[in-house]
N, C-alpha and C positions, 0 to 999 in steps of 0.2 A: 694267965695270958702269956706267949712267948713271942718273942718275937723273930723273924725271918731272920736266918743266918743269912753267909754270906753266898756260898751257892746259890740259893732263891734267891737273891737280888742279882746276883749275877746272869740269872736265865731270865730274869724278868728284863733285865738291861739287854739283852742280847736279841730277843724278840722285839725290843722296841725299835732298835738298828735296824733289823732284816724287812719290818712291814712296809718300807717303800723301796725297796728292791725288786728286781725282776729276781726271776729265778738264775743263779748263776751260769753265764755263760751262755744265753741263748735270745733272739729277739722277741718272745714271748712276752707279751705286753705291751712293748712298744708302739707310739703312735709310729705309721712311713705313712709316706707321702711319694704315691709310684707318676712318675710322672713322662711323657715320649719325646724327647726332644731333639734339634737336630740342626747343629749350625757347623760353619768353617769357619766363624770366630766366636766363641764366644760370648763375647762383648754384643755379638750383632746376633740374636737369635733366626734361623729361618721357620723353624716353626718348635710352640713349645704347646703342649696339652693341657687342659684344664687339670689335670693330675687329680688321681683316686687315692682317698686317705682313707683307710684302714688301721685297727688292731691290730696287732698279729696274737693270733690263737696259735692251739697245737698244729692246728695247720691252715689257714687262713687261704680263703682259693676265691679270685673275680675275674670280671675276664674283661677284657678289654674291646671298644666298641668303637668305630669312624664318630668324629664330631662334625669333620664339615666344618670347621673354622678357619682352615688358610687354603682358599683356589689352588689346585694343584696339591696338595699335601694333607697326609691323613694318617689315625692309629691304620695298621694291621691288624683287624679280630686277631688276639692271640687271650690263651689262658694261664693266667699267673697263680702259681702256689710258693708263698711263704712260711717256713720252715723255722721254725725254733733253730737250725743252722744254715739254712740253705732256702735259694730263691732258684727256682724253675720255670721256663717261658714255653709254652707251646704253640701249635698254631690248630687252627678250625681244618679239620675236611672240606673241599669246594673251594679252597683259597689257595694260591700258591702265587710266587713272582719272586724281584727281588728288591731288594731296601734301597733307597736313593745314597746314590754315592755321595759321600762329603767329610771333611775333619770328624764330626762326630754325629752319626744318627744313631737314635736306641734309646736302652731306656736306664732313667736314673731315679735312686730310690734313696731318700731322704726320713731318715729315720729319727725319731726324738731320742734325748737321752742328756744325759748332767753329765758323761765322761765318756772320752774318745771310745768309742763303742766295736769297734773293728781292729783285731790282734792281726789278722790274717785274712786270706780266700786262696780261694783253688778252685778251675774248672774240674767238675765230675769228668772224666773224657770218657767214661763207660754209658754214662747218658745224656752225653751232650753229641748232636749230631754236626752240630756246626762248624765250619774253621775256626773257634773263637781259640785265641795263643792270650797267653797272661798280659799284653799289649792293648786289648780290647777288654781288660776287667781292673777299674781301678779305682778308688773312694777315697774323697777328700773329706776330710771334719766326717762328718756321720751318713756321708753320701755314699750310695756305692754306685757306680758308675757301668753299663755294659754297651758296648758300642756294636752293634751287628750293621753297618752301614758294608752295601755295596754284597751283604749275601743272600742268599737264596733262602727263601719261608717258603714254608710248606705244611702240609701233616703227619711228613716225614721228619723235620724239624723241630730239634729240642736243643735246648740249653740248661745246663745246671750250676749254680755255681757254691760251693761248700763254703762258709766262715767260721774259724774261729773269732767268737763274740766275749767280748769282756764284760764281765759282772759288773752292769752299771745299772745304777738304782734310774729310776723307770720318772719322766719327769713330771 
């Protein structure tokens, strides 16, 4: 009978670390929680979404649909794909107008995780069609934040936005 050196215990310790991790550096796995909301304080919401909670897979795509829950205020049909580094928002053919002005309309994306999950972002500016300036992209604790209030949607209409993601084990 021999027994395990220390190498094999070592790679067996090391496997046993990694099984509740995400893969390094990307949202794959993670629960978010995408949610459309849209206030000038706040404290005082004017309108927030029942919010679509998803997986994120290698690449995780749902689209967005009117609820009809606040008179006067509604989703935008748009199509969202989440990216092992990147979130991208589109819009429908037959739709077009522009976003209600205010402090903050758009969308915020609430993702799980045991450690501050976001090193970084950056708009794509080669597939973002929008005016979005690094002012209109911002994430607090595990939120990422994108504000398109007061621009033009369309099917001409894209945003993209890149993250570097920190290796955080998956909750």
């Amino acid at each position: 009978m021999t027994r395990p050196g220390w190498p094999a215990l070592l790679a067996g310790l090391a496997v046993g670390l990694c099984a509740g991790a995400a893969p390094a550096g990307t949202l794959e796995g993670h629960l978010v929680t995408f949610h459309v909301m849209t206030w000038d304080d706040p404290e005082a919401l004017i309108f927030d979404s029942k919010g679509r909670t998803v997986v994120v897979d290698a690449r995780q795509e749902f689209g967005l649909e009117p609820e009809g829950l606040v008179p006067g205020f509604d989703i935008v049909p748009a199509q969202v794909e989440i990216g092992p580094t990147r979130v991208e928002v589109g819009y429908d053919d037959g739709i077009s107008g522009r976003f209600y002005d205010s402090v903050f309309n758009g969308y915020v994306l609430r993702f799980e995780a045991q450690c501050a999950l976001f090193e970084s972002h950056r708009i794509d500016a080669d597939a973002t069609t929008m005016p979005l300036t690094e002012a209109h992209v911002f994430t607090r604790g595990n939120a990422l934040y994108i504000n398109v209030a007061d621009m033009d949607y369309g099917p001409e209409a894209r945003l993209a936005i890149e993250m570097e993601v920190a290796d955080c084990p998956l909750s």
